[in-house]
Residue frames as a rotation matrix with the C-alpha (Angstrom) as fourth column:
UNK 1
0.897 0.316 -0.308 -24.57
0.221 0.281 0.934 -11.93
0.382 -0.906 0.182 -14.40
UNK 2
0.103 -0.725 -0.681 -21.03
0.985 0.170 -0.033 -11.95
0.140 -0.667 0.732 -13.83
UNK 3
-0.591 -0.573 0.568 -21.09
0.406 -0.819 -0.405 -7.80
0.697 -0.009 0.717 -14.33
UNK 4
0.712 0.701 0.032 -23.57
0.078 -0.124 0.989 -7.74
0.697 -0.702 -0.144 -11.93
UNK 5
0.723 -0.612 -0.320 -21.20
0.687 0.689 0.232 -9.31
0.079 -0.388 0.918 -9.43
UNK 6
-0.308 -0.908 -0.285 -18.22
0.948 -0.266 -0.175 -7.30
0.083 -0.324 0.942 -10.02
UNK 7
-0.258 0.274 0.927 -20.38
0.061 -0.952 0.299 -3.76
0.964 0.134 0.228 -9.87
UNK 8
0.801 0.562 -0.208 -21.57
0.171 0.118 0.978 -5.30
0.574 -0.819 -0.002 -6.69
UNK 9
0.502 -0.737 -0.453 -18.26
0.795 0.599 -0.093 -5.84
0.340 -0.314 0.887 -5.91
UNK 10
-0.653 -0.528 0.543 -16.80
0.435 -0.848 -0.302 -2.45
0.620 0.039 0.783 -7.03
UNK 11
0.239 0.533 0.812 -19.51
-0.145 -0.807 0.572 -0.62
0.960 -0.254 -0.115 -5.34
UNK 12
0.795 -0.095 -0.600 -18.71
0.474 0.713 0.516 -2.72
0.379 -0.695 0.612 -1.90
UNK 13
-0.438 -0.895 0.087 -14.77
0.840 -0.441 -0.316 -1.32
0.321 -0.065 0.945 -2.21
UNK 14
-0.141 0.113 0.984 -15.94
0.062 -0.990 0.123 2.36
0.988 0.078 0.132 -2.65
UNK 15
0.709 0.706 -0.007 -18.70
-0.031 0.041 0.999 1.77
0.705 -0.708 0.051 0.38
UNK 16
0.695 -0.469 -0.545 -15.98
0.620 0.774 0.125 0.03
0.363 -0.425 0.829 2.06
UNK 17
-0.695 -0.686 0.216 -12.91
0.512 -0.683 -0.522 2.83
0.505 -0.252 0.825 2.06
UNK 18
-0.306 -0.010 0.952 -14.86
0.198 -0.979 0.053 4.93
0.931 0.205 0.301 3.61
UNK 19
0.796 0.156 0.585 -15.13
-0.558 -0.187 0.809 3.60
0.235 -0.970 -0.061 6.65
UNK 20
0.615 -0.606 -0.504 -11.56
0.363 0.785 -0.502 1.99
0.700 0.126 0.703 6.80
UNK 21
0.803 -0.246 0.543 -9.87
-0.540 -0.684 0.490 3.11
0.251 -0.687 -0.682 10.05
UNK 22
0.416 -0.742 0.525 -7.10
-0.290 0.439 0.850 -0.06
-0.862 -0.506 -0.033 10.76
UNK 23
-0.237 -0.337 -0.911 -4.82
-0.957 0.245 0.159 -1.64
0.170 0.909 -0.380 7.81
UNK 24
-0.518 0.333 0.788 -6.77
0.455 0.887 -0.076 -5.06
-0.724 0.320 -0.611 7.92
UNK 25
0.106 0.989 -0.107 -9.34
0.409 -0.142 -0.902 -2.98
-0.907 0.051 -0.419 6.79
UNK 26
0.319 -0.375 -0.870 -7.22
-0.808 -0.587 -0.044 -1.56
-0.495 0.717 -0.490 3.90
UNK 27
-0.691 -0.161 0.705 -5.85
0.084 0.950 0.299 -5.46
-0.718 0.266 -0.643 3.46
UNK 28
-0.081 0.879 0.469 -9.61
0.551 0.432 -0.714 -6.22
-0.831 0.201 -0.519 2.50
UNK 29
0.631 0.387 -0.672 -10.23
-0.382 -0.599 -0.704 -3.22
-0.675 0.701 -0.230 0.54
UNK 30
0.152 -0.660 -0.736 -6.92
-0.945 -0.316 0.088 -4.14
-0.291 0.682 -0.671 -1.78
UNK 31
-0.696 -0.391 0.603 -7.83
-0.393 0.909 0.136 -7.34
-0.601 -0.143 -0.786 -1.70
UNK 32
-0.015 0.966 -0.257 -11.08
-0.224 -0.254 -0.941 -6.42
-0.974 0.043 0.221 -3.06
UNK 33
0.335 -0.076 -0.939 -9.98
-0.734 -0.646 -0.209 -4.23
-0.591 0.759 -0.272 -5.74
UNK 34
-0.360 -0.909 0.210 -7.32
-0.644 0.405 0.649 -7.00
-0.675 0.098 -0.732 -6.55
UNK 35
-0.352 0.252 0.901 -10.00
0.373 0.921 -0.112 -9.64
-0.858 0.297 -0.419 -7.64
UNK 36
0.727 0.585 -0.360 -11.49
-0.014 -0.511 -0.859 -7.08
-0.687 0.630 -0.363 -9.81
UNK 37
0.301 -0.568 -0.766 -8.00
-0.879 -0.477 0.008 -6.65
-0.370 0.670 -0.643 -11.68
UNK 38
-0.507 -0.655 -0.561 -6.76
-0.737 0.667 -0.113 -10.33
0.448 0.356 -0.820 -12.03
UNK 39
0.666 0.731 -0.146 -9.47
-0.557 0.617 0.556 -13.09
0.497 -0.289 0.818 -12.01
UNK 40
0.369 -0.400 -0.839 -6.34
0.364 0.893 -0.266 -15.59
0.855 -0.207 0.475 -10.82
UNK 41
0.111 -0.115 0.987 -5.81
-0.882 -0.469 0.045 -13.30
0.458 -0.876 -0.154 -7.04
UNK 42
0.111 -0.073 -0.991 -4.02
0.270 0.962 -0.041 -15.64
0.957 -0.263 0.126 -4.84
UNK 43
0.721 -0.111 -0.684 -3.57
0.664 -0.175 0.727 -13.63
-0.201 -0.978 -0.052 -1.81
UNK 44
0.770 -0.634 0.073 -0.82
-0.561 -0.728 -0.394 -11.08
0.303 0.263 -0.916 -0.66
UNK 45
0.771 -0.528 -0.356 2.80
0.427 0.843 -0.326 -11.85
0.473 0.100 0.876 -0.37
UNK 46
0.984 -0.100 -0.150 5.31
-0.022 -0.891 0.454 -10.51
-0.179 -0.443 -0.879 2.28
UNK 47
-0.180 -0.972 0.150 8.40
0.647 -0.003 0.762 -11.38
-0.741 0.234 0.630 0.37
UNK 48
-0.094 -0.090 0.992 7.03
0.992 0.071 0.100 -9.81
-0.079 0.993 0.083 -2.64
UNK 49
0.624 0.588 0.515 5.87
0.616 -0.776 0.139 -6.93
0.481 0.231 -0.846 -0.94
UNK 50
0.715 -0.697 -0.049 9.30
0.174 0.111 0.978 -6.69
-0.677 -0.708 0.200 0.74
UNK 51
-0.164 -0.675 0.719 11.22
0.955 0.073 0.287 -6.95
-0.246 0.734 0.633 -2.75
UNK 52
0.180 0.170 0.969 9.16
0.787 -0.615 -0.038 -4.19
0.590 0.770 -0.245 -3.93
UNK 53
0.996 0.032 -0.077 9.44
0.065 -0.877 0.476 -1.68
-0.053 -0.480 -0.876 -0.94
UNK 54
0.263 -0.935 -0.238 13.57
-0.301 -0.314 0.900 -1.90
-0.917 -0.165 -0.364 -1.18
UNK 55
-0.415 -0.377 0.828 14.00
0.882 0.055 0.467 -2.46
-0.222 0.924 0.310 -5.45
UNK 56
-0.514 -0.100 -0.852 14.26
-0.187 -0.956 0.225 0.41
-0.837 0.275 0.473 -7.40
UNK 57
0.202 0.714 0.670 12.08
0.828 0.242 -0.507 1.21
-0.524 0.657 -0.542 -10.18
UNK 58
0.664 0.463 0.587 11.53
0.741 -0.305 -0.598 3.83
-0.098 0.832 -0.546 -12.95
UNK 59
0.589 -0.228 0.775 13.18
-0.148 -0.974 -0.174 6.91
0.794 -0.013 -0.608 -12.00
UNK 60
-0.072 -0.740 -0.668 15.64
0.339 0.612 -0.714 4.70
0.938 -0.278 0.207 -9.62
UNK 61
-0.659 0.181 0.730 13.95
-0.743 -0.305 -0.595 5.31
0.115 -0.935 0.336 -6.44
UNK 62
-0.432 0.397 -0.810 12.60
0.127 0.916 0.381 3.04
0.893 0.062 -0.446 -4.36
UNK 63
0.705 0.705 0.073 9.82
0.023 -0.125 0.992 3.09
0.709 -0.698 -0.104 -1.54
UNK 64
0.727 -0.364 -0.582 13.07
0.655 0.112 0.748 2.78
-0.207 -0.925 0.319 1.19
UNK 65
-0.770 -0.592 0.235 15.16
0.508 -0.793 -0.336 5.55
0.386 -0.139 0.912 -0.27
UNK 66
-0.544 -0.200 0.815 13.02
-0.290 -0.866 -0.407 7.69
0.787 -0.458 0.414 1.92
UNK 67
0.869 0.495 0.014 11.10
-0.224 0.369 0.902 5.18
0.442 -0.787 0.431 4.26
UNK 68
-0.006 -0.973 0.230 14.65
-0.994 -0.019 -0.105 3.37
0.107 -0.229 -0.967 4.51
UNK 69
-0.080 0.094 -0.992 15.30
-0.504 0.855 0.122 -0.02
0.860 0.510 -0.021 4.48
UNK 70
-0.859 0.187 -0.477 14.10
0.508 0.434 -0.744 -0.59
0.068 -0.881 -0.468 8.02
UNK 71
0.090 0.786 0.612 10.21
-0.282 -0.569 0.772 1.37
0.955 -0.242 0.171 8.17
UNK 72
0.626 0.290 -0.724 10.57
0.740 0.074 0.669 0.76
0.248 -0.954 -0.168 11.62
UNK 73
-0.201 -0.916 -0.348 12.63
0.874 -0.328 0.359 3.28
-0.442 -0.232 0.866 11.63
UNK 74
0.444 0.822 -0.355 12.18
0.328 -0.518 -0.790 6.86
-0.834 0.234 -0.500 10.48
UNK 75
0.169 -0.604 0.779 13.11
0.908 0.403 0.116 8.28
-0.384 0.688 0.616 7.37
UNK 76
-0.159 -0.184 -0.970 13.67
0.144 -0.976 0.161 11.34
-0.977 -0.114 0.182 5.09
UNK 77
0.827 0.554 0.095 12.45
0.168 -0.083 -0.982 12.73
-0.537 0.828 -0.162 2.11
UNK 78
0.317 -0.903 0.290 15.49
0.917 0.370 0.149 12.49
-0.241 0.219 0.945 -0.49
UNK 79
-0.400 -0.548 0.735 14.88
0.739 -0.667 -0.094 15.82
0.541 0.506 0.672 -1.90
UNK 80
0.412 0.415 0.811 12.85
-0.030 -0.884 0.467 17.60
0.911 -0.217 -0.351 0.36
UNK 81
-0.565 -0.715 -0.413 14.85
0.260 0.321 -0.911 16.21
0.783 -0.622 0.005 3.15
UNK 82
0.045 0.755 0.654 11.49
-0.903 -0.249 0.350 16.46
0.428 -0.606 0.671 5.50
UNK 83
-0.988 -0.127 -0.091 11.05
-0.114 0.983 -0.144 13.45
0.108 -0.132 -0.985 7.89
UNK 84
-0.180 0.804 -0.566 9.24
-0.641 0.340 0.688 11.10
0.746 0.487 0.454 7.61
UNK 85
0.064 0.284 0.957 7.76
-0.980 0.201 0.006 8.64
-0.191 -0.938 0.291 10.22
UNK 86
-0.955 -0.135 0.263 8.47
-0.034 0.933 0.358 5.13
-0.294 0.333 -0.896 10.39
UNK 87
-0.617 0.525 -0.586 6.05
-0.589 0.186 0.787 3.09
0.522 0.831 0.194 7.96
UNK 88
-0.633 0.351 -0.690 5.26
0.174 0.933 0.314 -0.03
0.754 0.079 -0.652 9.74
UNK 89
0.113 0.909 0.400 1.64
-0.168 -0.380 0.910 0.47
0.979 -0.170 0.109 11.98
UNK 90
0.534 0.133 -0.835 2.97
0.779 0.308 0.547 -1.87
0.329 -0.942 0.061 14.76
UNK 91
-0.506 -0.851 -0.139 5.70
0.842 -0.453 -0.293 1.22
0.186 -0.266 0.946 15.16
UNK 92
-0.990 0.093 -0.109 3.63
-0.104 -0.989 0.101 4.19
-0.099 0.112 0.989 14.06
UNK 93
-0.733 0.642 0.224 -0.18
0.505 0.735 -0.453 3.61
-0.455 -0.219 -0.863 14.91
UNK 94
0.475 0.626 -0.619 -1.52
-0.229 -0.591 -0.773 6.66
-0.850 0.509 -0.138 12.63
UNK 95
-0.682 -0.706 0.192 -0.28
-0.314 0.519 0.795 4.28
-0.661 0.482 -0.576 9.94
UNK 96
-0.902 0.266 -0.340 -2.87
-0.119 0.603 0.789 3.21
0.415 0.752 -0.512 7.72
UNK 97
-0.632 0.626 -0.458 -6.04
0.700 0.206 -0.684 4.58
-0.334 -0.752 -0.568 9.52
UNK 98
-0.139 0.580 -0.803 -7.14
-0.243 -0.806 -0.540 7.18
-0.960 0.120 0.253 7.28
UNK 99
0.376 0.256 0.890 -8.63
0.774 0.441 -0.454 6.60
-0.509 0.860 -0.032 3.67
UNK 100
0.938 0.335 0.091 -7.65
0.318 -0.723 -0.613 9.71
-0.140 0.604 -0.785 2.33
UNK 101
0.469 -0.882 0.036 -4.36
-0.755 -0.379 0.535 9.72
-0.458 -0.278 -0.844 3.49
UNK 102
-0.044 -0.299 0.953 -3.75
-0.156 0.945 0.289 6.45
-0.987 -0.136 -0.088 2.63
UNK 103
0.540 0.088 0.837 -5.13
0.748 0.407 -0.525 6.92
-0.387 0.909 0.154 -1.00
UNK 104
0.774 -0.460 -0.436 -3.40
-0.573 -0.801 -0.172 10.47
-0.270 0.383 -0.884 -1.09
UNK 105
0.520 -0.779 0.350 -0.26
-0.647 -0.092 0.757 9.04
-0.558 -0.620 -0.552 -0.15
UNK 106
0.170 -0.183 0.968 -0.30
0.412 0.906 0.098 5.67
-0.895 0.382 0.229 -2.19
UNK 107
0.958 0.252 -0.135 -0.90
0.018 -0.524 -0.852 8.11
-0.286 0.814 -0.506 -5.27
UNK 108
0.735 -0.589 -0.336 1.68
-0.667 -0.716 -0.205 10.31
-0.120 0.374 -0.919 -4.79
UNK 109
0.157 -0.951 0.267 4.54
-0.440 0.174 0.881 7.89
-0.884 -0.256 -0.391 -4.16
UNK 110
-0.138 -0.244 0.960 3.95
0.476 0.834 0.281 5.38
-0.869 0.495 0.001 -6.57
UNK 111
0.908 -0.024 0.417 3.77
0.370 -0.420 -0.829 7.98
0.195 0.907 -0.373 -9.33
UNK 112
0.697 -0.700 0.156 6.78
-0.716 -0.693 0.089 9.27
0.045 -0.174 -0.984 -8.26
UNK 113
-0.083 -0.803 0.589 8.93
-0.349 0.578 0.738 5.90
-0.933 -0.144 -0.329 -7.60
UNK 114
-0.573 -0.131 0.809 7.20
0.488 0.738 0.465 3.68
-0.658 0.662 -0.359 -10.67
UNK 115
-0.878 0.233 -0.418 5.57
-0.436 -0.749 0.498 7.02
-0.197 0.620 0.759 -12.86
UNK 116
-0.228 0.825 -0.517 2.15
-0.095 0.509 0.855 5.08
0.969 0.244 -0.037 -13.00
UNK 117
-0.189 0.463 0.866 0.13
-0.982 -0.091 -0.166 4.29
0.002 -0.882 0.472 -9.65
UNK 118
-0.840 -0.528 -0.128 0.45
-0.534 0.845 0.021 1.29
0.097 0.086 -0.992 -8.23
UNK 119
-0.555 0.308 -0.772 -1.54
-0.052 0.914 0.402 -2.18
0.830 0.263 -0.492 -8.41
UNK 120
0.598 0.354 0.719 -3.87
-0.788 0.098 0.607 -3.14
0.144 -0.930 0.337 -5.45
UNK 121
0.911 -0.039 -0.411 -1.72
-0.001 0.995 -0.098 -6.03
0.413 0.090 0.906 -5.63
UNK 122
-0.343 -0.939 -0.033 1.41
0.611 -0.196 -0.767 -4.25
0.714 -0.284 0.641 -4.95
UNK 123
0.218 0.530 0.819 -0.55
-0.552 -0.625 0.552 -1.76
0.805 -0.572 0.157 -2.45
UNK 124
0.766 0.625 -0.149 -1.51
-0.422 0.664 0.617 -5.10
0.485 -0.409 0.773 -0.78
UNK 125
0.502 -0.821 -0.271 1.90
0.597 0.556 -0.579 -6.88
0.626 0.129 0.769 -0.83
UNK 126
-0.208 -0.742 0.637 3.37
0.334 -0.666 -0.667 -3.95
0.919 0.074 0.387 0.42
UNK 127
0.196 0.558 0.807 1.19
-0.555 -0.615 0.560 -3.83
0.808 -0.558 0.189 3.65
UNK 128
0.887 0.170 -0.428 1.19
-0.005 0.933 0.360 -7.34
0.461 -0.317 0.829 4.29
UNK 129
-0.037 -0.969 -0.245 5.55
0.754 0.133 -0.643 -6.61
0.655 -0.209 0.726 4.55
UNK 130
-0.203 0.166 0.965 4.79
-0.309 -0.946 0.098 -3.62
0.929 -0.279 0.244 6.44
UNK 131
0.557 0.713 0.425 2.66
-0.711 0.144 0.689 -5.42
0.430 -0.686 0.587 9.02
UNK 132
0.719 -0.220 -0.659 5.03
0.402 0.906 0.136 -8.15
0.567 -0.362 0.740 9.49
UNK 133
-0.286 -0.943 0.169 7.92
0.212 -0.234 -0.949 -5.67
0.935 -0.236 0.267 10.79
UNK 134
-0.490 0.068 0.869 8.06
-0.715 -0.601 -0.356 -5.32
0.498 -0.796 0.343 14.45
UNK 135
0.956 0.214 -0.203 6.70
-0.111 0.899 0.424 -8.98
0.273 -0.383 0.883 15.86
């Protein structure tokens, strides 16, 4: 029964991204996924997703060497030196409105900052601090 349940679940996500168009709607989805990875999901966290978007990680980059340690703010790619648009949605409202972009995007970085793709938990976390900037 319970793998019932979480196939229901997982199918739900899939179903779900594909019509995600605001970042609640990405919230949910990574909130989804989240129970699926870690039966003890307590929610997201905007300190935690705050620690992680300005600590460095693997290859000593961190999500603000090229968002910057304000996403309200724009930034710059370190080595391609392209800008980049501020992160947070309340700033930049073609934030977190596309599914494809949003999973392209999550890919690429987090293989690039922490060589491994990140967590729906850290995804999550990382919106939640996102969303809070700019109130």
């Amino acid at each position: 029964m319970k793998y019932i349940g979480i196939a229901l679940l997982a199918s739900l996500v899939i179903t779900f991204s594909a019509r995600a168009e605001q970042p609640q709607d990405f919230l949910s989805i990574f909130a989804a996924q989240a129970k699926l990875d870690k039966a003890g999901f307590a929610g997201f966290d905007v300190s935690r997703g705050q620690q992680f978007f300005k600590s460095q990680h693997g290859a000593d980059w961190s999500c603000s060497s090229c968002h910057t340690d304000n996403p309200t703010s724009m930034g710059q790619h370190i080595v391609t030196k392209k800008d980049i648009k501020p992160m947070a949605p309340l700033v930049n409202s073609e934030r977190f409105t596309n599914p494809e972009k949003v999973e392209k995007w999550f890919k690429r970085n987090c293989k690039d900052v922490l060589k491994r793709e990140c967590t729906a938990q850290e995804k999550g976390d990382v919106l939640v601090y996102l969303l809070s900037l700019g109130r």
